[in-house]
C-alpha positions in Angstrom: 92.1 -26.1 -175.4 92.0 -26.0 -178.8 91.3 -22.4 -178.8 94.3 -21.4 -176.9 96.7 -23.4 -178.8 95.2 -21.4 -182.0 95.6 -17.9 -180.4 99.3 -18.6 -179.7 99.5 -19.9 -183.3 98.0 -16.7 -184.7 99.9 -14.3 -182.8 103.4 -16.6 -183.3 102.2 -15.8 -187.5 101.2 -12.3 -186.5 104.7 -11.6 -184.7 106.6 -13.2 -187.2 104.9 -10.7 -189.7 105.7 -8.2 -187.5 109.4 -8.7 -187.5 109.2 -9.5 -191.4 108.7 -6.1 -192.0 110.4 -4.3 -189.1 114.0 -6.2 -190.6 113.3 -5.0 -194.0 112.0 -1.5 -193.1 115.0 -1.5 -190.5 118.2 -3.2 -192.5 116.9 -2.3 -196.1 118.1 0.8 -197.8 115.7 0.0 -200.4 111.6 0.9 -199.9 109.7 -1.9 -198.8 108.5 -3.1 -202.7 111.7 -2.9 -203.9 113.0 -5.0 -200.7 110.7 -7.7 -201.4 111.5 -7.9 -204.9 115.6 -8.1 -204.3 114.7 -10.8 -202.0 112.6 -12.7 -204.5 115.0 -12.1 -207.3 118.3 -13.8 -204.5 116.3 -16.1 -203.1 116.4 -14.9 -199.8 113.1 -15.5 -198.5 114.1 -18.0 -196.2 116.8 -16.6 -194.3 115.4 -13.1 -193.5 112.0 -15.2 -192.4 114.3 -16.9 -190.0 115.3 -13.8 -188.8 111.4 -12.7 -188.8 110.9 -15.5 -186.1 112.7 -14.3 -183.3 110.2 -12.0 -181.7 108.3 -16.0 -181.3 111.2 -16.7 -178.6 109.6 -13.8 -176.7 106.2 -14.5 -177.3 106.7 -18.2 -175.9 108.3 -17.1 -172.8 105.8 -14.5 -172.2 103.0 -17.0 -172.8 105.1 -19.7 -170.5 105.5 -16.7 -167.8 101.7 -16.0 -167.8 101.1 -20.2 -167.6 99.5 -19.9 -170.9 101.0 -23.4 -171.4 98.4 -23.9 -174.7 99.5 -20.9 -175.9 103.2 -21.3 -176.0 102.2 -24.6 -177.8 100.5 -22.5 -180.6 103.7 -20.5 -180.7 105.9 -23.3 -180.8 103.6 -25.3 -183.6 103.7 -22.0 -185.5 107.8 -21.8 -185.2 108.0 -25.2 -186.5 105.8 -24.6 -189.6 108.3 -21.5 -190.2 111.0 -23.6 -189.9 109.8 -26.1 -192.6 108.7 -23.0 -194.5 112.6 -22.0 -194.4 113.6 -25.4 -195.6 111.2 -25.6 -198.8 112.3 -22.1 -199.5 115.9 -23.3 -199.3 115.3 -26.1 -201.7 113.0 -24.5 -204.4 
């Protein structure tokens, strides 16, 4: 059980990673380095890791469709953790 609920946490991470970089390789104009350091310098970490998380809406339902129940639990422990990420971002 454990197990299960820590592969849907690690592919949740891994996904959000995933769309991390596709949004800055897609939307950016700038190379990836420079990217990260314009979002550093604007504080902008948070937001764009919001947008990062989305592919963990289809990653939940697939796990739910498959009745991977434990899994979509990692996912949805993982999107929460963003989340709070986002929100000490915001603040600091």
């Amino acid at each position: 059980m454990k197990k299960e609920i820590l592969i849907g946490f690690l592919v949740a991470i891994l996904a959000t990673a995933c769309g991390f970089y596709l949004y800055i390789e897609l939307f950016s104009k700038l190379d990836f380095q420079e990217s990260l350091k314009i979002l550093k310098e604007e504080k902008l970490y948070g937001k764009v890791l919001g947008l990062a998380a989305i592919p963990n809406l289809f990653v939940f339902f697939v796990f739910l469709k498959k009745k991977q129940d434990y899994r979509a639990k990692g996912v949805l422990m993982a999107t929460i953790v963003i989340a709070l990420t986002m929100l000490i971002l915001k603040f600091f």
